[in-house]
C-alpha positions as CSV (number, residue, x, y, z in Angstrom):
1,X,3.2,145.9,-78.1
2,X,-0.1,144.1,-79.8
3,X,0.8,140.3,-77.9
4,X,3.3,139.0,-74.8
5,X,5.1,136.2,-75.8
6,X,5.5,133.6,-72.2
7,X,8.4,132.3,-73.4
8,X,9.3,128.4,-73.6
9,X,6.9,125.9,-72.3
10,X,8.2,122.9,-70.8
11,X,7.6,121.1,-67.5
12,X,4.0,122.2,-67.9
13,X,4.6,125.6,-67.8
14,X,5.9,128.7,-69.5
15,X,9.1,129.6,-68.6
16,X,10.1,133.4,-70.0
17,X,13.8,134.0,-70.4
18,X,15.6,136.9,-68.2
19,X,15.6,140.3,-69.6
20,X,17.4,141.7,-67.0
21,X,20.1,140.7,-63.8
22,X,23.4,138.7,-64.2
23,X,21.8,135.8,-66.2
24,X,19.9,138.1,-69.1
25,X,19.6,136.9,-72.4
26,X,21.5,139.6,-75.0
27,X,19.0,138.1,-78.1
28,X,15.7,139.2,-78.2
29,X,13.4,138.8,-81.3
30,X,11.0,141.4,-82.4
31,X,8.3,141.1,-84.8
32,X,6.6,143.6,-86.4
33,X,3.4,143.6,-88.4
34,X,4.1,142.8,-92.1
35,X,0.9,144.9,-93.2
36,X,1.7,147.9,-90.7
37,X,5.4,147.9,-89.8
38,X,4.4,150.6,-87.3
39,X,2.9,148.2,-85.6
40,X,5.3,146.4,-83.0
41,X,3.7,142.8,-82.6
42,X,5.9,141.5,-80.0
43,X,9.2,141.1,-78.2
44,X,10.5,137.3,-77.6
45,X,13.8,136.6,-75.6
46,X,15.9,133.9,-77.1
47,X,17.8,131.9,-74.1
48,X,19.7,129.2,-75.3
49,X,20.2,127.4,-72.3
50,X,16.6,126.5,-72.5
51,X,17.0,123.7,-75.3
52,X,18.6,121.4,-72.9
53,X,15.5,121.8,-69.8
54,X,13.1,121.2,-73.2
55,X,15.1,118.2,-74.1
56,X,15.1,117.0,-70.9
57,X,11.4,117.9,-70.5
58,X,10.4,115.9,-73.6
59,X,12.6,112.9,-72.1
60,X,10.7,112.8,-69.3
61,X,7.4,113.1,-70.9
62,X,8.3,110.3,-73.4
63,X,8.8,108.0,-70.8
64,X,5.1,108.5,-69.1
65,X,2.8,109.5,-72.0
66,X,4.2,105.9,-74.4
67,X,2.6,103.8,-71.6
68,X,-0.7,105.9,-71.3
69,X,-3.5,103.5,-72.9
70,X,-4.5,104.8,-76.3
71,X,-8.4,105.6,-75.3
72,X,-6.8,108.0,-72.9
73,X,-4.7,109.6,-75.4
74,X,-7.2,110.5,-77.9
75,X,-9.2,112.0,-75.3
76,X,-6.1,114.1,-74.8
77,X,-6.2,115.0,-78.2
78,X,-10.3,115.8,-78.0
79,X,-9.6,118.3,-75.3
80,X,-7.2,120.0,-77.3
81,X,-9.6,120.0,-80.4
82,X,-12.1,121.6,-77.8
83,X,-9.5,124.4,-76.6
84,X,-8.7,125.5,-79.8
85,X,-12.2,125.6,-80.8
86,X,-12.8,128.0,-77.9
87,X,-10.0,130.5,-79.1
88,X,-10.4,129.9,-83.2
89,X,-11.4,133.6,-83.5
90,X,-8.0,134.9,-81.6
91,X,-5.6,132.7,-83.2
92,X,-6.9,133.2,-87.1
93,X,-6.4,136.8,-85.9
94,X,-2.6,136.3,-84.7
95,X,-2.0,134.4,-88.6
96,X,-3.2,137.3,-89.9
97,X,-1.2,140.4,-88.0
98,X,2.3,137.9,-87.7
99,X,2.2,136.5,-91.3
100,X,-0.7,139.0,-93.0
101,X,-2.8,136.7,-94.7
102,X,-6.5,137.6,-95.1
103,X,-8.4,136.9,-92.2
104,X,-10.7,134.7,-94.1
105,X,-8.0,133.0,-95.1
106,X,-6.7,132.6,-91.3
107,X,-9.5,131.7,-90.9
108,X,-10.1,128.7,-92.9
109,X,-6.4,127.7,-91.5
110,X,-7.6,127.4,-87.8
111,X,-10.5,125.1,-89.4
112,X,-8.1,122.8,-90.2
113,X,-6.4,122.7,-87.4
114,X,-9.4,121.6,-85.7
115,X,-10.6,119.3,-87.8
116,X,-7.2,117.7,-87.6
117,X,-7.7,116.1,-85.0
118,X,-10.9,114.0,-86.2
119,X,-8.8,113.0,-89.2
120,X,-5.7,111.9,-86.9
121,X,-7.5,109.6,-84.6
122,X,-10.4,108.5,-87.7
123,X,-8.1,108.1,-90.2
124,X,-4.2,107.8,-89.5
125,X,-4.2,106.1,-86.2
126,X,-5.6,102.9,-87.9
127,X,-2.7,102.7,-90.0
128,X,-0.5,101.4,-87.2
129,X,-3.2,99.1,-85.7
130,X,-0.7,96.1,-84.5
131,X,-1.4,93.4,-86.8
132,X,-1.7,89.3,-85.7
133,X,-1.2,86.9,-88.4
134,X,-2.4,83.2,-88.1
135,X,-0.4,80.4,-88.0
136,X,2.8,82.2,-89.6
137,X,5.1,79.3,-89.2
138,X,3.7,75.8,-87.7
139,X,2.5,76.0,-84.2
140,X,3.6,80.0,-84.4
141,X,1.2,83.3,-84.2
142,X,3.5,86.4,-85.9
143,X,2.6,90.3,-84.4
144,X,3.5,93.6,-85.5
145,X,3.6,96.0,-82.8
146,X,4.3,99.8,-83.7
147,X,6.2,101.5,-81.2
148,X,6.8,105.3,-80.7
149,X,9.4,106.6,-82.1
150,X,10.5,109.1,-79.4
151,X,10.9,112.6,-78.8
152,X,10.1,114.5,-81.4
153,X,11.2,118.0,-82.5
154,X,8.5,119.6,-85.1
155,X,10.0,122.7,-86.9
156,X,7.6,125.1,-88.5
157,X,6.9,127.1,-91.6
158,X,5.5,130.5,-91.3
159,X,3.0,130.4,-94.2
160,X,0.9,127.9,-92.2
161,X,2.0,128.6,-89.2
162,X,-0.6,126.6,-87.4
163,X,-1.9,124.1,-89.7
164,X,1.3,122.5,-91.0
165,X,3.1,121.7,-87.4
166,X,-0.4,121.1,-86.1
167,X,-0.6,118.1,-88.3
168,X,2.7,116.7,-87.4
169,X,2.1,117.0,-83.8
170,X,-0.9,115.4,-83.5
171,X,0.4,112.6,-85.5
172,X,3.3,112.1,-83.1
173,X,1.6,112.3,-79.8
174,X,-1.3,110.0,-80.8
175,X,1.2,107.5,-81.5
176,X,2.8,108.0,-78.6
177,X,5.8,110.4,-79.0
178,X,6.3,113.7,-77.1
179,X,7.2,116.3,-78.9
180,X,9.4,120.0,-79.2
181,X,7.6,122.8,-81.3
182,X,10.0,125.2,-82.7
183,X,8.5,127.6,-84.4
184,X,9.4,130.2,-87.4
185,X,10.7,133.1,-85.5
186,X,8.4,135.0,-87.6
187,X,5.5,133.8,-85.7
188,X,5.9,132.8,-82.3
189,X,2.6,134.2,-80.9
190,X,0.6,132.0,-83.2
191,X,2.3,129.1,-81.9
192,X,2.2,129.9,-78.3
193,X,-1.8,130.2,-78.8
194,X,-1.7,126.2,-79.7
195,X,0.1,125.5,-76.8
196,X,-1.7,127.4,-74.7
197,X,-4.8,125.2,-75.6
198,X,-2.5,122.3,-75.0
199,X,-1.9,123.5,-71.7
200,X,-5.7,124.1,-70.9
201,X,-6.3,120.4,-71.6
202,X,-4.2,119.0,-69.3
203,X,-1.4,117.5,-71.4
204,X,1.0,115.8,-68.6
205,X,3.9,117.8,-68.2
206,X,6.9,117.3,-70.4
207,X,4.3,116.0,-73.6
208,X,4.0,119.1,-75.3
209,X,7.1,121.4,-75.3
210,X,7.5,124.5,-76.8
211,X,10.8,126.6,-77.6
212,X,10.9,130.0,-79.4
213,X,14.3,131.2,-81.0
214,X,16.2,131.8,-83.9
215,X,17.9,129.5,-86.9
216,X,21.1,128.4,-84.0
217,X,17.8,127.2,-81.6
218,X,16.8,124.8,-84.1
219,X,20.5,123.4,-85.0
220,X,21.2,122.9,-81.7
221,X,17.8,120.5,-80.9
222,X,19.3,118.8,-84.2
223,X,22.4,118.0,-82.5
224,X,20.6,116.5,-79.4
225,X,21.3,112.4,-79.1
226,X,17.5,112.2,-76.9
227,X,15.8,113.6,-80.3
228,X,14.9,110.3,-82.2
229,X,12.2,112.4,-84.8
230,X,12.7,115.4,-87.1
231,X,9.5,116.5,-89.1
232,X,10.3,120.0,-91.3
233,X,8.4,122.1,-93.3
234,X,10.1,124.9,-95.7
235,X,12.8,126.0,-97.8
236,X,14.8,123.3,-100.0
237,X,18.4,125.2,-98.1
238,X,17.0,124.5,-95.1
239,X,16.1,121.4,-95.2
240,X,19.2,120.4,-96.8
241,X,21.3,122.0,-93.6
242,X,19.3,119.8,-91.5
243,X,20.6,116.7,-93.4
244,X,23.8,117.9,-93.3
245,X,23.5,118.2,-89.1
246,X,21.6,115.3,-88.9
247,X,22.9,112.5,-91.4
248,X,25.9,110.8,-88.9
249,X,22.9,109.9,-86.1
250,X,21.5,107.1,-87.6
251,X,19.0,107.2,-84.6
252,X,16.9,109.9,-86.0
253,X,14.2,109.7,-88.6
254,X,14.1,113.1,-90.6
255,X,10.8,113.8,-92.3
256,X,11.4,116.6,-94.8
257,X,8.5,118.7,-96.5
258,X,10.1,121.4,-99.1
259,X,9.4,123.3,-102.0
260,X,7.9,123.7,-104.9
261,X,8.1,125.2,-108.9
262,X,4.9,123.7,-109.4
263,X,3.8,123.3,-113.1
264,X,-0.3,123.2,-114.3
265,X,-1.0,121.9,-118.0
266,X,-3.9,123.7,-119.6
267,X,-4.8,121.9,-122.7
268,X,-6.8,123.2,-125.7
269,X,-10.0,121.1,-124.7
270,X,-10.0,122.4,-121.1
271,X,-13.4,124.2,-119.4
272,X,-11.0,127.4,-119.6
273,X,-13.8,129.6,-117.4
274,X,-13.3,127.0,-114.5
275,X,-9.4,126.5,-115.4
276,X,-9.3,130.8,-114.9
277,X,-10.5,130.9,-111.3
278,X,-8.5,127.9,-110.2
279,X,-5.4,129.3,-111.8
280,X,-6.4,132.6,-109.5
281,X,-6.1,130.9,-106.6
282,X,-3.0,128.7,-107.1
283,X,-0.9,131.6,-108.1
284,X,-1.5,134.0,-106.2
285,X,-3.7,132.8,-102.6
286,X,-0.8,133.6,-99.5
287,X,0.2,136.2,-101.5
288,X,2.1,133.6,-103.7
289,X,3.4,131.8,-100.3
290,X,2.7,128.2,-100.6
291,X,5.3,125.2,-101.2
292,X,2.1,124.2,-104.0
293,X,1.4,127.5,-105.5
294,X,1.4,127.2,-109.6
295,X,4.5,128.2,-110.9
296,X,4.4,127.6,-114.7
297,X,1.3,126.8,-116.6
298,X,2.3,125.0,-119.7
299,X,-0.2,126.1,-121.7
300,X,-1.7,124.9,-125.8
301,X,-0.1,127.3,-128.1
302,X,-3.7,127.4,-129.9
303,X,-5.3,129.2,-126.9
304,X,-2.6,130.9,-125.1
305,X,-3.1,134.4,-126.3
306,X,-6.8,134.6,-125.3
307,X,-6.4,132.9,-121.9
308,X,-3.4,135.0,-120.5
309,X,-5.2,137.9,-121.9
310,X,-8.4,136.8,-119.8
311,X,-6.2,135.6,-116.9
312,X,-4.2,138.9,-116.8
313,X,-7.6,140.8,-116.4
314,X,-8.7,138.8,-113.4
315,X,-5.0,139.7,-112.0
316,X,-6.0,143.3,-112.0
317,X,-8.6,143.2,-110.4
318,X,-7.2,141.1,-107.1
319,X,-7.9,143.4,-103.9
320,X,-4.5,143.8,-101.7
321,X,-5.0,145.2,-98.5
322,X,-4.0,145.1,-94.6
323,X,-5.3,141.3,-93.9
324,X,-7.7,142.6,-90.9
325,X,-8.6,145.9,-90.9
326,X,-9.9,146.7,-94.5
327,X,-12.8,148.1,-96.2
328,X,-13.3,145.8,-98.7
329,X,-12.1,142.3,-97.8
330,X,-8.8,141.6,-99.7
331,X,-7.6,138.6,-101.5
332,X,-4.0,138.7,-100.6
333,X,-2.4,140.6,-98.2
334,X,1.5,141.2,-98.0
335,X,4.6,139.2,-98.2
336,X,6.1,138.3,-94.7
337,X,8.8,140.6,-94.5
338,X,11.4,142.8,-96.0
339,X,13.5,139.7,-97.3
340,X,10.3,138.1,-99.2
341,X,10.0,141.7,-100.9
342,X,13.6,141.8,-101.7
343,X,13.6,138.3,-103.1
344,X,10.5,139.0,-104.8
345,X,11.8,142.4,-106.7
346,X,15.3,140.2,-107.5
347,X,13.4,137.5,-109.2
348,X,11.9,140.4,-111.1
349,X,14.8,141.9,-112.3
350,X,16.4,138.7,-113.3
351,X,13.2,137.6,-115.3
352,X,13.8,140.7,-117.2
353,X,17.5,140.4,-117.9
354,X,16.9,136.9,-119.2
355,X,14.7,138.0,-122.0
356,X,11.1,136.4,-120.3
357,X,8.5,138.7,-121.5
358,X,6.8,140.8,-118.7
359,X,2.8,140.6,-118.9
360,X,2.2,142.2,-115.6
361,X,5.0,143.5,-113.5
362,X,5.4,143.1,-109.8
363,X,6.1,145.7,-108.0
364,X,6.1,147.6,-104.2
365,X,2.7,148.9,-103.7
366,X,2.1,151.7,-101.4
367,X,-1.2,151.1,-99.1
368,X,-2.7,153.7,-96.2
369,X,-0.6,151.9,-93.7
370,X,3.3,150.8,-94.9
371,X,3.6,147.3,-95.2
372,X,5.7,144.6,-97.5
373,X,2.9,145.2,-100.1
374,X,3.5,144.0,-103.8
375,X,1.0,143.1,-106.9
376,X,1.1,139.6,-108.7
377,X,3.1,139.3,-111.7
378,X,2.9,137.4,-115.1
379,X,5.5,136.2,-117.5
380,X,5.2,134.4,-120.9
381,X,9.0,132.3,-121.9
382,X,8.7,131.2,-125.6
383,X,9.6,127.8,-124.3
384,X,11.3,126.4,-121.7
385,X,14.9,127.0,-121.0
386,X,17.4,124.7,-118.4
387,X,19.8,127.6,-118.1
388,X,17.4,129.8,-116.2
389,X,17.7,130.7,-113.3
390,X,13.5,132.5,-112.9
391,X,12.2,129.5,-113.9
392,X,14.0,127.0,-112.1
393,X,13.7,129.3,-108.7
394,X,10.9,128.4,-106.1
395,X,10.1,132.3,-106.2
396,X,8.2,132.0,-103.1
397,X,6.2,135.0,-104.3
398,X,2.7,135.9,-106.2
399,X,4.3,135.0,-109.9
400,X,3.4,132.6,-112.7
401,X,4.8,132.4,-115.5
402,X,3.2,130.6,-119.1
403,X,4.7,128.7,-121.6
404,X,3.6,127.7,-124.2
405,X,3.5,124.4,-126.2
406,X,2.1,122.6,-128.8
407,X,2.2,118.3,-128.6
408,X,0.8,117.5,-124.8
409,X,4.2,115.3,-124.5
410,X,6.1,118.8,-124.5
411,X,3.8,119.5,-121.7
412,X,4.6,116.8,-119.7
413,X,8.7,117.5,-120.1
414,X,7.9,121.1,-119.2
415,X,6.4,120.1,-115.5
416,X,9.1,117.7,-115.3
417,X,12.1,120.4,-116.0
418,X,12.3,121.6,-112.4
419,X,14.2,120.2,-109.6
420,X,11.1,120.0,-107.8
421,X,8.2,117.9,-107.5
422,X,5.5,118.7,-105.4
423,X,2.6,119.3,-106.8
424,X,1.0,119.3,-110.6
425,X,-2.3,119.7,-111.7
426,X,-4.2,119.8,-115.5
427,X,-7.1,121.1,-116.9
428,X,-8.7,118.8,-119.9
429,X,-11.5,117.2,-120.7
430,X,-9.5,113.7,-121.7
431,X,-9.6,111.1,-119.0
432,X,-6.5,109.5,-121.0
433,X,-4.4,112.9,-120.4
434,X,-4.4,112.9,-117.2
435,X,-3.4,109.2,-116.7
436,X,-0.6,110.3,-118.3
437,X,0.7,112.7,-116.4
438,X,-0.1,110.4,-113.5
439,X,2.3,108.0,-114.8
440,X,4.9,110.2,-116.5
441,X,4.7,113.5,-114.1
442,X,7.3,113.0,-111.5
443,X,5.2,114.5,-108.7
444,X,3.7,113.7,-105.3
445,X,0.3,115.2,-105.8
446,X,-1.3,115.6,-109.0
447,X,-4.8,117.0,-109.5
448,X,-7.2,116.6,-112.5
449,X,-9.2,119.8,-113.4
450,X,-8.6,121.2,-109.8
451,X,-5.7,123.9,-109.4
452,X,-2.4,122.8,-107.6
453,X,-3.4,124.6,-104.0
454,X,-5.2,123.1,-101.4
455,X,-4.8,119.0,-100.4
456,X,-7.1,117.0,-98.3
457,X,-5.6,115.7,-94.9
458,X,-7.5,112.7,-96.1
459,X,-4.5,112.0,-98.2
460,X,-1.0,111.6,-98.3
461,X,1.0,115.2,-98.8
462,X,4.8,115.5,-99.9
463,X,7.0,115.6,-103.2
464,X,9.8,114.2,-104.7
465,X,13.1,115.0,-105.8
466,X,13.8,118.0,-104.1
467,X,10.2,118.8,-102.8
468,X,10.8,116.3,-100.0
469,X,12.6,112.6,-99.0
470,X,9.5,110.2,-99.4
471,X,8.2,110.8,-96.1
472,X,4.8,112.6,-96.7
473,X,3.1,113.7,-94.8
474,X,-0.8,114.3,-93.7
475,X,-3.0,111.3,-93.5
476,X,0.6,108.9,-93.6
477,X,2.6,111.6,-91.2
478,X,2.2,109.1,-88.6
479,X,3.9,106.5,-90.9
480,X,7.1,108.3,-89.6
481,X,6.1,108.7,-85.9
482,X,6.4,104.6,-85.0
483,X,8.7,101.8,-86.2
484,X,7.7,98.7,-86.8
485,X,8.8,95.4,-84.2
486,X,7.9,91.7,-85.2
487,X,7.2,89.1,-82.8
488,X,7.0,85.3,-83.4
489,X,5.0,83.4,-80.5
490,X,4.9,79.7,-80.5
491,X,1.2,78.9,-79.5
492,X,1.5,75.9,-77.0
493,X,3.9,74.7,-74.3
494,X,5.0,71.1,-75.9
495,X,8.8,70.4,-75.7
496,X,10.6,70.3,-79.2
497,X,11.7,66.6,-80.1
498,X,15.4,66.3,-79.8
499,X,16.2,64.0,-82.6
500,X,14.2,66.5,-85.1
501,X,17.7,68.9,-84.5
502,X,20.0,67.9,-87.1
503,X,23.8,67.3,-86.5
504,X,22.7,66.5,-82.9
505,X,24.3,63.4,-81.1
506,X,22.1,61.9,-78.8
């Protein structure tokens, strides 16, 4: 095996589950390399009876780390941003052999991880700065105070496997929460390496809790009364199952970030050489695998012909390759697994029994080494149709699919057909087109002249309808990591005059 997985980690240590003896565990994970399936990553014991010592761990680390001044917090956090720095290298490496995207690309993740933490304490924490008002009522000072939420169970994607819960952890600990990482069983060895640099700053035992396991390991932290904070990232299904195990304690908060059939407008007037390359990237960075890939481009029927043709040349030449050891440095590497490949072939198929034309067909590619390799894909629908199925799906895969159109209002009901809405971006020259999908797009992010991918953590993240449930996150995660208590203090010590109470007899 490439990496040893420790185990859980509460209490301040790892604690790996027993292989062996009376008290073995029968479920052990295994991950293999999604670029090299010969390749056996690692082997990661799943113990159930750990989720009530990580409970209790976060329990008892709640109850010391809320009263730690906030000074000594951050510097918490700084040591962290300073442990991670020190082993970047190793876990953009990890992303790239658990999840196979480029190294570059893994890269660039484990920037933003550690940059995080600059934004969390520069940016978010002063969003729940207590707050004194002035002479509220007579004689009467009001204060906000925002208090931590609780313990805090962060439930990762695999696509950013790093990056995503990174964000949400922070966010909770700064303000005061401890917290319970469950990561996608996919990659457990790229989440261990963030706790590991946790560990080596001296996080006080029971803070930062880690627990590695399957789809029952997660519903079973839902269940738990001592979780008060849910924050997920993935799949629509999922994140609908959680609701369903969650929606009777009306003591948790449930922060929900999901998909995506993300829609870009290309209008007639657009800088098409620049609306090209950032059409590239949204489709098909991740290999397709991002909640705000491009989905549909609702293109002008007046230039759709030339700019698919260009568009579907640039597809051809995208470089797919194992995401670390390759000649020439690839732009996407493969899909996660067998079930993304089967998926991906499905939506294929279906595409082509409901009469979408096929520009470029996606298909199993065969590399030196075998892997879940397959090439982008393009479609062209006449118009848009509510009765499909390909192109209402969150495909989850390295497709896009154009439509054309021909008054920009058709546009705007085109990026507004899916049950989604994440993201949305459009490429024009016309200020006034853009302010209106601003105001008519139902969306949480939309860009102007910049493709769909990619979001500053300088900014709120998170969709609406069934992209999300108004809890975005990035800079405002913290927004759901405190609630709010008011306080009314009378300023002065002078008794209240009796006869100013009315039906009083004196």
């Amino acid at each position: 095996m490439k990496y040893k997985i420790l185990g859980n980690y509460f209490l301040g240590n790892f604690h790996l589950p027993p292989t062996s003896g009376p008290l073995a565990v029968e479920n052990i994970l295994k991950r293999h390399c999604p670029a090299d399936l010969s390749l056996l990553l690692w082997e990661a014991p799943v113990d159930y009876r750990d989720v009530e010592r990580v409970v209790s761990s976060a329990v008892d680390g709640f109850k010391s780390w809320r009263k730690l001044p906030q000074a000594e917090r951050n510097t918490y956090l700084k040591k962290y941003q300073d442990e991670v720095t020190k082993r970047k290298d190793e876990i953009a490496l990890a992303i790239s052999f658990e999840m196979g995207k480029p190294l570059w690309e893994a890269k660039t993740e484990v920037a933003s991880v550690i940059a995080k933490v600059n934004v969390t304490i520069d940016e978010s924490l002063p969003r729940i700065a207590n707050k004194n008002i002035d002479n509220i009522l007579p004689k009467t000072t009001g204060h906000i105070f925002y208090k931590p939420i609780g313990p805090s169970l962060v439930i990762g994607p695999f696509n950013f496997p790093c990056h995503l819960a990174n964000g949400q952890i922070l966010s909770a600990l700064i303000a005061g929460n401890s917290i319970i990482f469950k990561a996608s069983e996919k990659t457990c060895y790229s989440a261990q390496l963030l706790i590991e640099a946790f560990h080596a700053a001296g996080f006080p035992p029971g803070v930062v809790n880690l627990i590695q396991g399957d789809g029952e390991v997660a519903r079973r932290l839902l269940k738990e009364k001592a979780i008060k904070a849910v924050f997920f990232t993935g799949s629509k299904e999922v994140g609908k199952k959680i609701l369903d195990v969650t929606h009777h304690d009306l003591s948790k908060l449930v922060s929900l970030e999901l998909g995506g059939k993300n829609t870009t407008i290309v209008h007639h007037d657009a800088n098409l050489d620049h609306a090209l390359v950032e059409l590239l990237k949204a489709c098909f960075l991740t290999s397709g695998q991002r909640c705000t890939s491009t989905s549909i481009v609702a293109i002008h029927r007046s230039i759709h012909e030339s700019f698919i043709a260009q568009f579907h040349e640039l597809a051809k030449k995208i470089t797919i390759d194992h995401p670390v050891e390759f000649i020439k440095e690839p732009f996407m590497g493969p899909l996660v697994d067998q079930a993304a490949v089967d998926s991906y072939l499905l939506f294929m198929g279906m595409a082509k029994r409901e009469g979408i034309q096929e520009i470029m067909r996606g298909k199993l590619i065969e590399k030196s080494k075998k892997g879940h390799y397959v090439s982008p894909s393009i479609h062209l629908a006449e118009k848009w149709n509510n009765d499909s199925l390909f192109l209402q799906s969150e495909i989850f895969g390295p497709n896009v699919t154009f439509i054309p159109y021909d008054s920009f209002d058709q546009a705007i009901s085109i990026a507004n057909a899916t049950e989604y809405g994440l993201a949305a971006a459009v490429f024009t020259k016309d200020k006034n087109l853009f302010k209106q999908c601003v105001d008519e797009i139902d969306s949480g992010l939309i860009n102007f002249n910049r493709s769909t991918v990619g979001a500053s953590a300088k900014l709120p993240f998170g969709g609406v309808k069934n992209s999300g449930n108004y809890r975005p996150a990035a800079l405002t995660t913290i927004d759901a990591c405190v609630y709010p208590m008011s306080c009314l203090e009378v300023i002065g010590d002078e008794a209240e005059d009796l006869k100013s109470v009315t039906g009083l007899e004196l």
